[in-house]
N, C-alpha and C positions, 0 to 999 in steps of 0.2 A: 518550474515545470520540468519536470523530466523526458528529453528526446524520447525514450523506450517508448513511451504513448504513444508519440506519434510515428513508428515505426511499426513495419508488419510485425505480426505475431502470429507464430501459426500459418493458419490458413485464412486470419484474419487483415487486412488493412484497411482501420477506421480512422485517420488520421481527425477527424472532428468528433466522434466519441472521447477519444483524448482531451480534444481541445474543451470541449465541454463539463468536462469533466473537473479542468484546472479551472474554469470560469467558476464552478462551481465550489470548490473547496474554499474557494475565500467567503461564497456564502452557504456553511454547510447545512444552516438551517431552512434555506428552501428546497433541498429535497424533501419530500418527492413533488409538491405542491407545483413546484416551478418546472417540471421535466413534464409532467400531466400539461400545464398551460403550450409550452411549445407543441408538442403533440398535437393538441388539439387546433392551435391557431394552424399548424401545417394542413390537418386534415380540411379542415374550412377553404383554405386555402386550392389545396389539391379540387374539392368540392366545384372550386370557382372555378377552376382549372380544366374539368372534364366535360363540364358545360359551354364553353367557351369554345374549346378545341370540336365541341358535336354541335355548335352553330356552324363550322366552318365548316364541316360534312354534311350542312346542309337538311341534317337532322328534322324532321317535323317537332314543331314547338312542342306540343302536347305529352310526345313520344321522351322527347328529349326531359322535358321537365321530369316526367316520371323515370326517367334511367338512372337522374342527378340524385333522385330522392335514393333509389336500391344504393348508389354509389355512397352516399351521406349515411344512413340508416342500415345499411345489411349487417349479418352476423360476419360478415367475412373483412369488418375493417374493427371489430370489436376488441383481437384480442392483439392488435396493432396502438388502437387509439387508448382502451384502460390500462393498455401497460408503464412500467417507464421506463423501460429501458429498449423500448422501441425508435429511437429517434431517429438512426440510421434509417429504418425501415421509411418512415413516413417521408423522410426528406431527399431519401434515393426518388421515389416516386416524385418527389415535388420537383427533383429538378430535370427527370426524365419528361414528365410533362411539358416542363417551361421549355426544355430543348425541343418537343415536339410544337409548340405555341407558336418558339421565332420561327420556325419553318415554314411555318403556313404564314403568316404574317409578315416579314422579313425578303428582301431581294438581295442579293449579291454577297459582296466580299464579306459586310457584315454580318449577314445571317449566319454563313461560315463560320468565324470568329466568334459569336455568342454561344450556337449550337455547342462547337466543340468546347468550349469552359463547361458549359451546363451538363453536358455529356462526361467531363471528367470529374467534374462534383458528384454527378450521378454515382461513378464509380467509387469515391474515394468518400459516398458515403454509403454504399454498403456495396458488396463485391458483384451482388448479383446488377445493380445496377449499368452493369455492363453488354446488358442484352439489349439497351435502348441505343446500341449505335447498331442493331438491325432493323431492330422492330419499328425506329422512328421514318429509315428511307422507308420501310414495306408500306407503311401506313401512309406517306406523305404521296406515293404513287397510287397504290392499289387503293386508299379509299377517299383521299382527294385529289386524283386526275390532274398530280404538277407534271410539268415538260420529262418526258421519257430522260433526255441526257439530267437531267438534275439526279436520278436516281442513281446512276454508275458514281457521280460529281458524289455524292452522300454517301454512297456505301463504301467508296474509298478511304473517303474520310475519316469514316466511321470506322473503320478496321484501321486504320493507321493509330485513331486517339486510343481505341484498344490495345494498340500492340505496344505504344509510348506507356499506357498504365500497367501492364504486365512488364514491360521491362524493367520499369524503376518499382514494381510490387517485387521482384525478383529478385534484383540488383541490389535493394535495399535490405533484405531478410537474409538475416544470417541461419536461418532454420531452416528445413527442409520440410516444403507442405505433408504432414500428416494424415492417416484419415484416421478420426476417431469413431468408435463404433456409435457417440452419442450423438453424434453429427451427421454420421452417413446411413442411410436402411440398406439394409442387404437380404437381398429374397425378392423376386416379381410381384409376393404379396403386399409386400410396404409397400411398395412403388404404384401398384392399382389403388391402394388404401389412399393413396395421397392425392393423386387424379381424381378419387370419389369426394374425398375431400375440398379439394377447389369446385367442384362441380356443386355439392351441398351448400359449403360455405357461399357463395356466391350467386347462387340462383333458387336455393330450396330455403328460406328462413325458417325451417324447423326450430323447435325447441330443446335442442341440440341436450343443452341442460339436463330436463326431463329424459332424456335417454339414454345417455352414455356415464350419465355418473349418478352408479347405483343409489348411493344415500338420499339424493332426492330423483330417484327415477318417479316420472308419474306420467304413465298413458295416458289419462284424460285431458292432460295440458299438452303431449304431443301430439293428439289427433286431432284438439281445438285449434292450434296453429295450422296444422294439416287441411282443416276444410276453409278453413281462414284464405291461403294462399292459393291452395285448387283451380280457383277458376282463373285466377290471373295465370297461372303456369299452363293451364290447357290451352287459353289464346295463345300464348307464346310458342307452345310446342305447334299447333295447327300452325300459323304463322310461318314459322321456321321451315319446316316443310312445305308448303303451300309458296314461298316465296324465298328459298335458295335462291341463293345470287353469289359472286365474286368477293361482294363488301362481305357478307356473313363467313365466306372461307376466312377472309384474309385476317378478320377480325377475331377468329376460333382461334387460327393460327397465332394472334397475337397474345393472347390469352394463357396458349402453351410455350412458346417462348416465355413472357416474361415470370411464367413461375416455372420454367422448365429448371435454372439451378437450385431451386428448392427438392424438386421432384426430381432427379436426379441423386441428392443427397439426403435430407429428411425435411417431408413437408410437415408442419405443425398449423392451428389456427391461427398463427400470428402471421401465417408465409401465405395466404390469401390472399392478405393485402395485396400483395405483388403485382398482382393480373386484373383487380376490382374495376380498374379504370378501363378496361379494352370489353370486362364483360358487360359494363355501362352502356357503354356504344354501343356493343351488339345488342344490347335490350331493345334498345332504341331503334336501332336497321332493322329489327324484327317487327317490333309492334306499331310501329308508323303505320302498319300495311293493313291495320284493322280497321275496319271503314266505319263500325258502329262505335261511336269517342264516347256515346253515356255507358256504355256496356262497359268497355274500358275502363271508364275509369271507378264505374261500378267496383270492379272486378280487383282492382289496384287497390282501393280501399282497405280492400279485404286481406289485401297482400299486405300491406303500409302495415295494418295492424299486427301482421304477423312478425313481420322485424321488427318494431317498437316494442312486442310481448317478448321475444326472442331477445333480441339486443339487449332489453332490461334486465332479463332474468338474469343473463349473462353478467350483467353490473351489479344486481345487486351481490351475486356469488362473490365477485372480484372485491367487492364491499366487505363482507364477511370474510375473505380470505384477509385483506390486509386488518382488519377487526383481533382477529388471532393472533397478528405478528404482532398487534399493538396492547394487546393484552399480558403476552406474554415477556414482552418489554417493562411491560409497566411492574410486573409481580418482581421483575428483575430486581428494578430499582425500589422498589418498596421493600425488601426483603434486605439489602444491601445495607451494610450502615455504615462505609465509608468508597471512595471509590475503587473499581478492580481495574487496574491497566492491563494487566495481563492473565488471563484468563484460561483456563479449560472447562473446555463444553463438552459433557458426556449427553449422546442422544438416542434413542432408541432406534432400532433400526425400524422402519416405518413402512407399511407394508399395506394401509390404507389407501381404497381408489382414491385415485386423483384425476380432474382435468383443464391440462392446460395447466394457464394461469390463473382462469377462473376459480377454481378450486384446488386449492392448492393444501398440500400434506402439512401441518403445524410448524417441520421444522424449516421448509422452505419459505412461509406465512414468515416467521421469526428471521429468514436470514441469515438463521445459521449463527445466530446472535447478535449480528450487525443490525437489527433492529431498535436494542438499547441505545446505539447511539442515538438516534432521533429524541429519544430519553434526556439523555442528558448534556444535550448541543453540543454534541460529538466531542465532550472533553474525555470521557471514556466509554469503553475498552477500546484497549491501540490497539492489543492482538490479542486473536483467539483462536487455540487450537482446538481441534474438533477432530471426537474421538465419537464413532459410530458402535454401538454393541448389540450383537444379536439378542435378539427376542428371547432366546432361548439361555443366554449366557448374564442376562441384567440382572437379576436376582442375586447372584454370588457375585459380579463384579460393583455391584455397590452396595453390597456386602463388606466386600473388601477396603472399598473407600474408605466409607464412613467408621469404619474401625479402628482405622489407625489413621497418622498424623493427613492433612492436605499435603503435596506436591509443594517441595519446598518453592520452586521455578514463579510458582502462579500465588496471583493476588487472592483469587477466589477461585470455588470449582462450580457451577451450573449445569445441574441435571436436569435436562430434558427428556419430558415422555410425555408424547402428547401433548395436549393443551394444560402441562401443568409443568411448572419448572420448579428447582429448588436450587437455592443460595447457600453455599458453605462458604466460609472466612475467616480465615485463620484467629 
């Protein structure tokens, strides 16, 4: 295994993306199979986690049960849980939780002791993980009533384990933090866009699908989700106003904290996840306060379906998108008739909506070519260079190709456009 992994990079320090990584190269045939299982066992996981932590708040059962279910089933843990290169993301939460768990459960020196590991895991699995040594004292006072001095005793804490992980994130990087424009939004409009964003993702289950990506835009599936969810979101909004309280600030404010370094830099659907567990609770501090429970849960029914339609639609997209990459692998290797270790990828520049991860453009579906290897149990391609050509310039440059000899460097050349690839070989 090579230290660089587990070294900062960038503006990144994932020292267990690395580790996972090496785990995984000796077994390179369970990707992605086995990157989906941890994922999912985390979210399950998390799932058990935020229930747990809303018994201890004292939660009404009924209220709480249905928070667990938005927290398990929303669009806003979708593009966290189908992906696979989310793991950082699911396990920062999982051990901001568990740091939040011994809190509430735990007395003295040890609670100390556990917090602050599960708070550094937090961070050193993904960077924003770092906002749980606030948000854990806000929440352990402000919405279960521990001893006032435990608060100062925690936020201390909490900003020392912070400042121990930015030292050795510093001390350890020979780079100097970047910002990259693909990383960062620049404009007040991004930045409202991604606030709209967490607010949809997490409380609206639209059919986000049918809307935003034109090739299958369909009205009539987002207005059926739309009356679907309606009544449940009208209790919650009357609710919400009819019974402001302290618990509903602190828990809004939780909400902006833990996706505030997404939203600060670029929120995407996968950066949801972030805050899913604090807008759980507050679903819950909200609709406790509805006295008619068949009308309720009337009402949720109707919501429940709306995530399940949403959530699905969303899957089977990210079905179809990885469908593509596994397509276009397969033409690879069928076309092939000896192996290519060393490769160039010519690909069209691509200019078709895309969203997210869900739907994803052919050549990112393919990987860029790293797709094949799943092909052929990664005994090849070792490398592939990749050469992008305007829309406007592909015609005369493989033109030019195919004219004369292949690139003497490369085993093979692989022209991508589109959902069609082609094989040359010397």
């Amino acid at each position: 295994m090579k230290p660089y992994y587990m070294l900062p990079r960038g503006n990144q320090w994932r020292p267990f993306d690395g580790l996972f990584g090496y785990m995984l190269s000796f077994r390179p045939t369970w990707f992605p199979w086995f990157n989906h299982l941890v994922i999912v066992v985390a979210h399950v996981i998390n799932t058990l986690l935020v229930y747990s932590i809303g018994q201890h708040a004292g939660f009404k059962n009924h209220a709480l049960c249905i928070s667990t279910l938005l927290f398990y089933l929303s669009p806003a843990m979708a593009a966290t849980v189908f992906n696979t290169d989310s793991i950082n993301q699911v396990y920062s939460q999982l051990w901001g939780l568990a740091g939040l768990l011994i809190c509430l459960r735990m007395r003295g020196r040890a609670k100390y002791t556990l917090w602050s590991i599960t708070l550094l895991l937090a961070m050193l699995t993904k960077e924003n993980g770092i906002i749980w040594a606030w948000v854990t004292p806000m929440l352990v006072y402000g919405i279960f009533r521990k001893d006032k001095s435990e608060l100062k005793t925690m936020l201390l804490l909490g900003t020392f384990v912070a400042f121990i992980y930015l030292a050795a994130r510093f001390s350890l990087s020979g780079e100097i933090v970047y910002t990259d424009s693909a990383y960062v939004n620049d404009g007040l409009l991004r930045h409202i866009r991604g606030f709209v964003m967490l607010v949809g993702y997490t409380f609206i289950p639209l059919d986000y699908v049918s809307i935003v990506y034109a090739p299958s835009r369909n009205w009539w599936m987002a207005t059926f989700t739309l009356l679907l969810l309606l009544p449940f979101l009208v209790i919650f909004i009357k609710c919400l106003f009819k019974n402001f309280s302290s618990t509903t600030f602190i828990l809004s404010a939780a909400i902006l904290l833990l996706a505030l370094p997404h939203l600060l830099t670029i929120f995407s659907a996968l950066h949801a996840y972030a805050a899913l567990s604090a807008g759980a609770w507050l679903t819950a501090s909200i609709i406790q306060h509805e006295t008619n429970r068949k009308r309720l849960t009337a009402c949720f029914a109707g919501y429940a379906a709306a995530m399940l339609i949403t959530t699905g639609h969303h899957w089977l997209k990210s079905v179809e998108s990885g469908e593509t990459g596994k397509h276009l692998a397969k033409e690879v290797v069928r076309q092939s008739h000896r192996p290519a270790y060393n490769v160039l990828l010519i690909m069209q520049e691509d200019t078709s909506p895309k969203y997210s991860s869900f739907c994803a453009q052919p050549a990112d579906a393919f990987g860029w070519g790293r797709a094949v290897c799943t092909e052929t149990h990664y005994k090849w391609p070792e490398h592939i260079t990749e050469i992008i050509v305007p829309t406007g310039q592909w015609n005369k440059r493989i033109s030019e190709l195919t004219a004369g000899s292949l690139p003497k460097d490369y085993d093979a050349v692989w022209i991508q456009k589109g959902k069609t690839i082609t094989v040359l070989e010397k």
